[in-house]
N, C-alpha and C positions, 0 to 999 in steps of 0.2 A: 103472608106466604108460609106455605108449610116446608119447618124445618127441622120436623122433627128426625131424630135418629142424629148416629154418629156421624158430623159429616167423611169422608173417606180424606179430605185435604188435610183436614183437622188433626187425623188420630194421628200424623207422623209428628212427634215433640219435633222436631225442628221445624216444621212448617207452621205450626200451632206458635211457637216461641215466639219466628220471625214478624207474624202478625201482629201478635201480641205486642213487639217493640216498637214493632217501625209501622203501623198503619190503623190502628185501634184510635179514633179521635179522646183526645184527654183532653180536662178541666185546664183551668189557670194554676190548678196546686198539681197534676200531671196523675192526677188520677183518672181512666178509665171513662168513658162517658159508652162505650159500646163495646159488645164480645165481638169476637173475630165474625161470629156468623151477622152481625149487623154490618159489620164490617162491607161483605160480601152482598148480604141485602141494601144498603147504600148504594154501593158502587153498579148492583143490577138496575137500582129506578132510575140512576141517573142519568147511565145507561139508555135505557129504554125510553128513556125521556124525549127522545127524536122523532119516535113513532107517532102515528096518530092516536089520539088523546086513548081509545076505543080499544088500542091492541097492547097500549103499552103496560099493561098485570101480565097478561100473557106471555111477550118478551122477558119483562123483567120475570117472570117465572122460569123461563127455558134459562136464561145466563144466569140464574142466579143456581141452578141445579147442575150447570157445567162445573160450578166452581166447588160448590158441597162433594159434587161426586169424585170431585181431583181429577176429571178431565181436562181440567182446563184451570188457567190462574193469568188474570188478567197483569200487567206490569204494574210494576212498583207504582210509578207514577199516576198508574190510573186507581189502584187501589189507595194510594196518599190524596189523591186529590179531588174526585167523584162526589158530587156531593156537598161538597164543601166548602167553606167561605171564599178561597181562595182558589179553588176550581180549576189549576193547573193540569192538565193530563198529557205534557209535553215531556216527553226525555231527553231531547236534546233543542237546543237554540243553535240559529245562525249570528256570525258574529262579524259586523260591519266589517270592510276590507282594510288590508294593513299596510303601512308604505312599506316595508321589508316582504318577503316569500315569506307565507306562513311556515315552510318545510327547513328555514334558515335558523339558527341560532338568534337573530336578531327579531325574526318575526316572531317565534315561540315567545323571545320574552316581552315582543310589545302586545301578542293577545295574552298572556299571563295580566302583565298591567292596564288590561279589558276589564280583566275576568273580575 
C-alpha cells in the first residue's frame, strides 16, 4: 500500500504519541515491532479481511487512507486488537445478571467482584 507523505493523523504529536503508546505492537523486551502507519495498515487488512478474497487490496486501501488522511480513526479497541493474536475488537462486554439491582449499592459491588 502506498504511504507515502506525512500522514495528516500523524503530524498532531499527540495523536502520533497516543499511537505510539498504547497501540504500536511490541516485542517480549517492549520494544516497537511496527510505526504507527503499520499500525493503521494492520488494522486496514484485517479489516478488509471480510471482503471477497478479489476486493479486499482495494478496501483495505480506501480504510487505510481514511485513517492517514485523519478523516477518520478507527477505536482504540479495534486499533489494539486487528490483526492480532488476541483479535479483540470489543469495547464493551455484557455481564451475567446479579441477584441485587445493578443501579443499588449492593449490585455495584457484586458486579465489581465480577469484574
Amino acid at each position: 500500500m502506498d504511504t507515502k507523505g506525512n500522514p495528516g493523523f500523524l503530524s498532531d504529536p499527540t495523536s502520533d504519541f497516543i499511537i505510539r503508546e498504547q497501540y504500536v505492537i511490541r516485542d517480549e523486551n517492549g520494544n516497537p515491532t511496527e510505526t504507527p502507519v503499520q499500525v493503521f495498515e494492520r488494522v486496514a487488512k484485517h479489516i478488509a479481511s471480510v471482503e471477497a478474497e478479489q476486493d479486499q487490496e482495494a478496501y483495505a486501501k480506501k480504510f487505510l487512507n481514511l485513517h492517514l488522511s485523519g478523516d477518520f480513526c478507527a477505536g482504540g479497541r479495534i486499533l489494539a486488537g486487528a490483526g492480532t493474536s488476541h483479535g479483540n475488537l470489543l469495547n464493551c462486554f455484557t455481564q451475567g445478571a446479579t441477584e441485587h439491582q445493578p443501579d443499588t449499592f449492593d449490585g455495584v459491588m457484586e458486579l465489581a467482584k465480577k469484574l
